[in-house]
C-alpha positions in Angstrom: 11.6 -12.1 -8.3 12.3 -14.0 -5.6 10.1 -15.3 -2.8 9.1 -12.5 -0.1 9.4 -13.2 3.6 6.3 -13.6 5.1 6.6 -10.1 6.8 7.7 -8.7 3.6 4.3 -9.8 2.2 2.4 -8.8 5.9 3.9 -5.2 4.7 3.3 -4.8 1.3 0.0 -5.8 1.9 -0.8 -3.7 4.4 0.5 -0.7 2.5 -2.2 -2.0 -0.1 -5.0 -2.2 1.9 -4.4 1.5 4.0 -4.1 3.4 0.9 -7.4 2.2 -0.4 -9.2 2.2 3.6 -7.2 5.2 4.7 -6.4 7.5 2.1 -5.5 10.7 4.2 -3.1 9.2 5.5 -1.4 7.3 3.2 1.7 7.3 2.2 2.4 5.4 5.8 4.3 6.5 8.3 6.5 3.3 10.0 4.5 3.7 13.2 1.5 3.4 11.3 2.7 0.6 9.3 3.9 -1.3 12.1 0.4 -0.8 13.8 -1.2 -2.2 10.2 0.9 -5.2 10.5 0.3 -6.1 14.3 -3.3 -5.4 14.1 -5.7 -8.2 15.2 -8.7 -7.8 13.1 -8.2 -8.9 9.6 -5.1 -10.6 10.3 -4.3 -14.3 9.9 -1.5 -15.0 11.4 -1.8 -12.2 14.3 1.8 -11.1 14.7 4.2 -8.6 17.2 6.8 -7.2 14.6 9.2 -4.4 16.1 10.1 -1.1 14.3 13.4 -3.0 13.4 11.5 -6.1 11.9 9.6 -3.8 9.8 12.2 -1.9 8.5 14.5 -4.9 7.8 11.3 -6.3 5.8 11.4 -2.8 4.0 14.9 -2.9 2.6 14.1 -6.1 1.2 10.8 -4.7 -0.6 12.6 -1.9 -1.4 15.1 -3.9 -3.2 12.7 -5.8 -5.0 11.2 -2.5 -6.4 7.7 -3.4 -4.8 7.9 -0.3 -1.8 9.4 3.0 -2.6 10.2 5.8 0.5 7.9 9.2 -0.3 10.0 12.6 -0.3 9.3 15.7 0.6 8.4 15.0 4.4 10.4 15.3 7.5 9.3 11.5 8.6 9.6 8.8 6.6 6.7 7.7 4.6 6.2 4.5 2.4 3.9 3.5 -0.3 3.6 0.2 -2.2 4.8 -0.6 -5.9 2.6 -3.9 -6.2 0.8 -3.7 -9.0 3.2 -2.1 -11.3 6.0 -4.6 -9.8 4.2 -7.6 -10.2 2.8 -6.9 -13.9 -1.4 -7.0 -12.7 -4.1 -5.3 -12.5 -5.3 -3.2 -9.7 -8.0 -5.7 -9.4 -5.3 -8.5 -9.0 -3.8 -6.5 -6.6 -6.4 -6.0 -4.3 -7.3 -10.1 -4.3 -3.1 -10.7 -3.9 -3.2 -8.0 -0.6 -6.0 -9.6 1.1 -4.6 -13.0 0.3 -1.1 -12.0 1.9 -3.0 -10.3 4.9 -5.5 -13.0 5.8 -4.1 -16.2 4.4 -6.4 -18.7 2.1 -10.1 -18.1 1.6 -12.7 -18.9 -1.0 -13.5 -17.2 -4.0 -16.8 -16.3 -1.9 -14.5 -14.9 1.1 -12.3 -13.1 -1.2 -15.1 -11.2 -2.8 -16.6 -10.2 0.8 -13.0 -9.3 2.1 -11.9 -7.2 -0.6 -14.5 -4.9 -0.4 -13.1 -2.0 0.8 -10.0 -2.6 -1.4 -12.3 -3.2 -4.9 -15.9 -4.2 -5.3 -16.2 -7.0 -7.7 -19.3 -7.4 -9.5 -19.9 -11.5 -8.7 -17.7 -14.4 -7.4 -17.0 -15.3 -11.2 -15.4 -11.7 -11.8 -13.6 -12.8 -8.3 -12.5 -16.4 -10.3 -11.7 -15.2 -13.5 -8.6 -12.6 -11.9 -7.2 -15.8 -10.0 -7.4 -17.6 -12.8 -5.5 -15.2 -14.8 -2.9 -15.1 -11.4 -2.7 -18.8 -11.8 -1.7 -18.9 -15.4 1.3 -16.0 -14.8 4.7 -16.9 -15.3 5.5 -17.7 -12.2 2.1 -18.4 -10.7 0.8 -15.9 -8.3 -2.2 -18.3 -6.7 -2.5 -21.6 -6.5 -6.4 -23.0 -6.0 -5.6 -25.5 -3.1 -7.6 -29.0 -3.1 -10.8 -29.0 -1.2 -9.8 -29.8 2.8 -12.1 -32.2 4.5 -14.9 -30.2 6.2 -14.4 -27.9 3.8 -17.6 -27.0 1.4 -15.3 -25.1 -1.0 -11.7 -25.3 -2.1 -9.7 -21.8 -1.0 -7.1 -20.0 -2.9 -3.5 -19.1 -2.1 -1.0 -16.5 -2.8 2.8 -17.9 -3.8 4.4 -15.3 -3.3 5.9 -16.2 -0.5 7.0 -20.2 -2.3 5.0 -22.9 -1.8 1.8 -23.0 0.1 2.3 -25.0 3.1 -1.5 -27.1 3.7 -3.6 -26.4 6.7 -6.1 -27.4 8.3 -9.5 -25.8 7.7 -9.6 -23.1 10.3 -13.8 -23.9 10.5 -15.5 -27.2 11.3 -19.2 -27.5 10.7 -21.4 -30.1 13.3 -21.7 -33.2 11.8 -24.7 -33.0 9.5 -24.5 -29.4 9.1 -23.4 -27.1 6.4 -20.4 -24.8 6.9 -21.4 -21.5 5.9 -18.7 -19.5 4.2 -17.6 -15.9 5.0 -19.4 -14.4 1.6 -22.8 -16.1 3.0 -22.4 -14.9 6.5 -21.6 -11.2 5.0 -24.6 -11.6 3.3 -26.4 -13.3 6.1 -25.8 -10.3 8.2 -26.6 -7.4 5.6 -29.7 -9.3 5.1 -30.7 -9.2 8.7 -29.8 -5.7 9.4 -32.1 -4.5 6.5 -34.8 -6.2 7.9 -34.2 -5.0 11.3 -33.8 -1.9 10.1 -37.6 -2.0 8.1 -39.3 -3.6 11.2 -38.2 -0.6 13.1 -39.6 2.0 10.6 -42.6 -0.1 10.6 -43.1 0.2 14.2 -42.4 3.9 14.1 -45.4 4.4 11.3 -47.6 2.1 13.5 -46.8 4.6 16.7 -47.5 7.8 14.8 -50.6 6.4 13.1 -52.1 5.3 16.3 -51.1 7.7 18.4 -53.2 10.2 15.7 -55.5 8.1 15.8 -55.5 7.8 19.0 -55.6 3.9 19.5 -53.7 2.3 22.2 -51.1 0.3 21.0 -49.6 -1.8 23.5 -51.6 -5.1 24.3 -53.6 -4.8 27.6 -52.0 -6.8 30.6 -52.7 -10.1 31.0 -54.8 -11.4 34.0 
């Protein structure tokens, strides 16, 4: 197969990720698939593709086997062919899509960013799929060498060619520790759940007291 533009991949990957997020209303429509390519959360490069870039990049999938047009509706709808096109698994699939859609990340990153697409277990399940990517014929990831300022090395999808090396898109203080998108996730769940019990706390306090009938607001000072 040859390589895929990189709006070719922005599409098929985007077809990927709505069927699995969006289910009701998959397959896409090209409205909604040019909206899913242009959006700006969850998107690295944020792009402006036309109707007529997206359907150019369409013919080319389409070509390739990898995006096929549904029947059976007045409007033209797509859905992908990925998995079965490529030869992988579905959780391959989802690890390729989010790849293609958000450009290289950590194994850590990958796992956090994938979620909605297929929950993996640990960041070694995460590892052990790219690895088996890595040893296709051709290679579908590549596990780029650690960037300075970088804790962690990030993997990369090739199916676009060659990765072309940038230049880590976070730099820690010097002295400090980068923290990596799977420990801010975590970071983040971690302090909502406490929030979420100190509130319930302070609601049994109130109740209790207010049975009780202790005042529980501190007296003013002075």
């Amino acid at each position: 197969m040859r390589a895929l533009t990189p709006l070719e991949a922005r599409v098929v990957a985007v077809l990927v990720e709505k069927q699995a997020t969006v289910p009701d209303t998959y397959p896409l429509s090209l409205n909604a698939l040019v909206a899913g390519c242009n959006q700006k959360t969850a998107r690295e490069p944020v792009i402006s593709a036309t109707d007529d870039d997206v359907l150019a990049a369409l013919d080319g999938l389409k070509s390739l086997n990898l995006v096929f047009v549904s029947s059976g509706s007045r409007v033209a709808r797509y859905e992908h062919n990925l998995a079965r096109g490529l030869g992988v698994p579905g959780q391959a699939q989802a690890l390729l899509a989010v790849l293609m859609l958000r450009g290289p990340q950590t194994s850590a990153e990958l796992r956090a960013n994938a979620e909605r697409l297929y929950r993996f277990a640990d960041i070694s399940s995460v590892e052990g799929f790219l690895e088996e990517l890595q040893a296709k014929e051709p290679p579908r990831v590549v596990h780029l060498p650690r960037a300075p300022g970088e804790r962690e090395a990030r993997w990369a999808h090739l199916l676009c060619g060659e990765v072309q090396m940038t230049a880590p898109r976070h730099h820690a203080p010097d002295g400090a520790d980068a923290l990596s998108a799977g420990e801010l996730v975590a970071l983040k769940s971690e302090l909502a759940r406490t929030a979420a019990e100190l509130a319930a706390l302070k609601s049994l306090v109130h109740r209790l007291a207010g049975e009780l009938g202790i005042p529980v607001d501190p007296p003013a000072a002075g």
